[in-house]
C-alpha positions as CSV (number, residue, x, y, z in Angstrom):
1,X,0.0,38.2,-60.4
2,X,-3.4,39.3,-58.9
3,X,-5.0,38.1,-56.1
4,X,-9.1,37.0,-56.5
5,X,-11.5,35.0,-54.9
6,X,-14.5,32.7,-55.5
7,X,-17.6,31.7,-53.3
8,X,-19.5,29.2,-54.6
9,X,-22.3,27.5,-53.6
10,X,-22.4,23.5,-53.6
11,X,-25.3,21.4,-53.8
12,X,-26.3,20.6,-50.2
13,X,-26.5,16.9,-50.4
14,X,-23.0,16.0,-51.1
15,X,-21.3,13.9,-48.0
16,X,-18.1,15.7,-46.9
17,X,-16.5,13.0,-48.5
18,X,-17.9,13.8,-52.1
19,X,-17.7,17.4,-50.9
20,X,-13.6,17.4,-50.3
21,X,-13.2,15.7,-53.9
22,X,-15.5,18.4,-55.5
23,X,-13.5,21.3,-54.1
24,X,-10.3,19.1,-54.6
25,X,-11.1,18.6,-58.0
26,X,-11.8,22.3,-58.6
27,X,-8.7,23.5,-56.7
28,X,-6.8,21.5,-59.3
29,X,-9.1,22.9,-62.0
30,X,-7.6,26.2,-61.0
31,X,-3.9,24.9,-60.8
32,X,-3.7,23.8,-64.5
33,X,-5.2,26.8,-65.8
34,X,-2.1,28.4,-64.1
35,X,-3.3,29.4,-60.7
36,X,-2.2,29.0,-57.2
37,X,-4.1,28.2,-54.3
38,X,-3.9,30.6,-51.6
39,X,-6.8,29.5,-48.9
40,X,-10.1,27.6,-49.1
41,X,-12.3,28.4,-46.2
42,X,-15.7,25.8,-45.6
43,X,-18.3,28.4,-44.4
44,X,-20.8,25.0,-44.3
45,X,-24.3,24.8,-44.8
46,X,-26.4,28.1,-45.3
47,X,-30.1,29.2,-46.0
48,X,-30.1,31.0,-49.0
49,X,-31.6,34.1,-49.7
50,X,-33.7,32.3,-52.7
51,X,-34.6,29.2,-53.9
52,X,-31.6,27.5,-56.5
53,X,-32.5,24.7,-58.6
54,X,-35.6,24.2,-55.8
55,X,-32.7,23.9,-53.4
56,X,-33.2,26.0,-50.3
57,X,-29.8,25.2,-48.7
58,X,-26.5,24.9,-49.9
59,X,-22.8,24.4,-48.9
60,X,-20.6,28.0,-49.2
61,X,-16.9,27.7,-50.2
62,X,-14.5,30.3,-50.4
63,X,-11.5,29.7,-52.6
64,X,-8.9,32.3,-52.6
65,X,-6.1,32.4,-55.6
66,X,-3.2,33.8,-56.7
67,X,-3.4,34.5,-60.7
68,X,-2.6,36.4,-64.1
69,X,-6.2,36.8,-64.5
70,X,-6.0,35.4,-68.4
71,X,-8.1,32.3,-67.6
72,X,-10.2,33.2,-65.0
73,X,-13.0,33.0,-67.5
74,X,-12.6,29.3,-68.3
75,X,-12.2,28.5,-64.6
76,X,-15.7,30.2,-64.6
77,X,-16.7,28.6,-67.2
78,X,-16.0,25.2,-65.7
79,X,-17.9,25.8,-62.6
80,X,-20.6,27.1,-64.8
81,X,-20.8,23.5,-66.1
82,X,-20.3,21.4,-63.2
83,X,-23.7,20.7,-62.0
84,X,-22.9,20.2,-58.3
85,X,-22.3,23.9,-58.5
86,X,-25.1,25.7,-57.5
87,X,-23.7,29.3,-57.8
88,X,-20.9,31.1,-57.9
89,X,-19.0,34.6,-57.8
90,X,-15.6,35.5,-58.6
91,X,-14.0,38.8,-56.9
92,X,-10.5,40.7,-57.7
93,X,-9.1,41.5,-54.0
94,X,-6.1,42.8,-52.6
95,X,-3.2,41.2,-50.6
96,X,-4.1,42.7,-47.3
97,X,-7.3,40.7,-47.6
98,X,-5.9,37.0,-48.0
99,X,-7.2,35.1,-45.2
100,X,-4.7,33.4,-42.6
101,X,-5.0,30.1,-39.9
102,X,-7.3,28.4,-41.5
103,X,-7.7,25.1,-40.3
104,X,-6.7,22.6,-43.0
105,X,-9.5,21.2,-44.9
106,X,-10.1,17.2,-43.1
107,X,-10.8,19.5,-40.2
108,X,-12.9,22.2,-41.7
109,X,-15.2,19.3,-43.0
110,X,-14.8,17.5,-39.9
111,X,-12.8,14.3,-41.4
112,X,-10.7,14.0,-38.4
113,X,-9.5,10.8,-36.7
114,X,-10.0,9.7,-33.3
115,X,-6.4,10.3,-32.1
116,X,-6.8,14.2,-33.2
117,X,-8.8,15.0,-30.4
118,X,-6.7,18.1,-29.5
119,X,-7.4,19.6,-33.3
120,X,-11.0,18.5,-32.9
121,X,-11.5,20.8,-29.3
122,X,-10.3,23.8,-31.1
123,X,-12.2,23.3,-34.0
124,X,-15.5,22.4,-31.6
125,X,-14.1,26.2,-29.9
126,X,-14.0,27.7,-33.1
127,X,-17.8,26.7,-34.0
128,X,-18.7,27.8,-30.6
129,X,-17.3,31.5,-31.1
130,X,-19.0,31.4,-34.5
131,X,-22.5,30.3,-32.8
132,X,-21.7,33.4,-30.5
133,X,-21.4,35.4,-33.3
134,X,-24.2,34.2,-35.1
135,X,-26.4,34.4,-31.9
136,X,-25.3,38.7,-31.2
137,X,-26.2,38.9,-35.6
138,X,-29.5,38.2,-34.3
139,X,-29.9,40.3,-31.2
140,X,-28.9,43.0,-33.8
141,X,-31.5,41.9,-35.5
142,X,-34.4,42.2,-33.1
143,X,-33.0,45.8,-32.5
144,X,-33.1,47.1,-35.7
145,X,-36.2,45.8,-36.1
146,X,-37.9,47.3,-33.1
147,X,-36.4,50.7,-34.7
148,X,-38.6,50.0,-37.5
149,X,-41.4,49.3,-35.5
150,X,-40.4,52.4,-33.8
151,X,-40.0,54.4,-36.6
152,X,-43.6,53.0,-38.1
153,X,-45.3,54.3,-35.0
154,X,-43.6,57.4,-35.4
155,X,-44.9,57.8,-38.8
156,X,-48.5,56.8,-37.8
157,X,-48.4,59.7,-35.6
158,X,-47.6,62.0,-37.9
159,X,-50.3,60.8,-40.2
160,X,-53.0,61.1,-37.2
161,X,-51.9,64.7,-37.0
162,X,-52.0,65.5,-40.3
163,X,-55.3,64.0,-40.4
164,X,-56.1,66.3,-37.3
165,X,-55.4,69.1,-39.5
166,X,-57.2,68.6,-42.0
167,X,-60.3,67.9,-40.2
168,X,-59.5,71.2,-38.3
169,X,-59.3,73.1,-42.3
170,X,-62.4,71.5,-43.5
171,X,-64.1,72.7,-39.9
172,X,-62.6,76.2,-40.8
173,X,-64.4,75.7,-44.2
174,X,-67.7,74.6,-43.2
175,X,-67.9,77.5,-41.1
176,X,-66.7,79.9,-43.9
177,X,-69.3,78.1,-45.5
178,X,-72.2,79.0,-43.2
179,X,-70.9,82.7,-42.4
180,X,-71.1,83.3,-46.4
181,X,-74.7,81.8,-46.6
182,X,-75.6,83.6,-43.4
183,X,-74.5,86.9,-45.3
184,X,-76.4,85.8,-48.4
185,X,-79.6,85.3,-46.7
């Protein structure tokens, strides 16, 4: 058996009621095509990178399985057709990389009850270290792109001395130009 995983991309306006039935219903998808479930990780609602189906957002599921690889192309296939599905992409990986402590999937979507307020406080904590995360991606950012800017200014420079240069050759010119007329006359 191989290990592989799928992210797929779900139409943003499902409810995380309809949304736990969709990935429910896919996770069992998998299961009678003669997979086994290893982890499903809710990454929640993303920009993406382009328009899909005039949808700018959607919701970003990670699914990873244990499998012979045989029917991994009808499990494709059957996201393929499902049309809640906005994307998807399936990846061979390696033990090592199997994801561990992940919360369980009521409290990744946030279907908790009342009484599991202890649960609910780590998983507030969790989204709070990811917020941190998100917020030092975007100092990185800025950095890199004031390295561009530097790097563009550098450039500029180089370009106002070449252009010095060439001002200086065609000077050097016009005078070779003059001395060879003076000589004529």
């Amino acid at each position: 058996m191989q290990y592989y995983e799928t992210m797929y991309i779900v139409h943003p306006a499902l409810e995380s009621g309809r949304l736990k039935d969709l990935i429910l219903s896919i996770e069992s998808n998998l299961v009678d095509l003669g997979g086994k479930t290893c982890t499903i990780e809710v990454w929640g609602k993303k920009k993406l990178a382009y328009p899909i189906n005039k949808e700018k957002y959607g919701m970003y599921v990670l699914l990873q399985f244990e499998s012979d690889g045989s029917k991994n192309k009808e499990f494709n296939l059957n996201l393929d057709h499902n049309i809640n599905i906005l994307g998807y992409l399936t990846t061979k990986i390696s033990d090592d990389q199997l994801l561990s402590d992940i919360p369980s999937l009521e409290q990744q979507l946030g279907l908790l009850n009342s009484g599991d307020s202890d649960t609910s406080s780590q998983l507030a904590k969790s989204n709070e270290k990811t917020a941190k995360t998100e917020d030092s991606k975007e100092e990185t950012v800025e950095v890199e792109d004031s390295k561009e800017e530097t790097v563009e200014v550098e450039d500029s420079k180089e370009e106002a001395v070449e252009a010095e240069d060439s001002k200086e050759e065609t000077v050097e010119v016009e005078d070779s130009i003059e001395e060879t007329k003076k000589e004529e006359d």
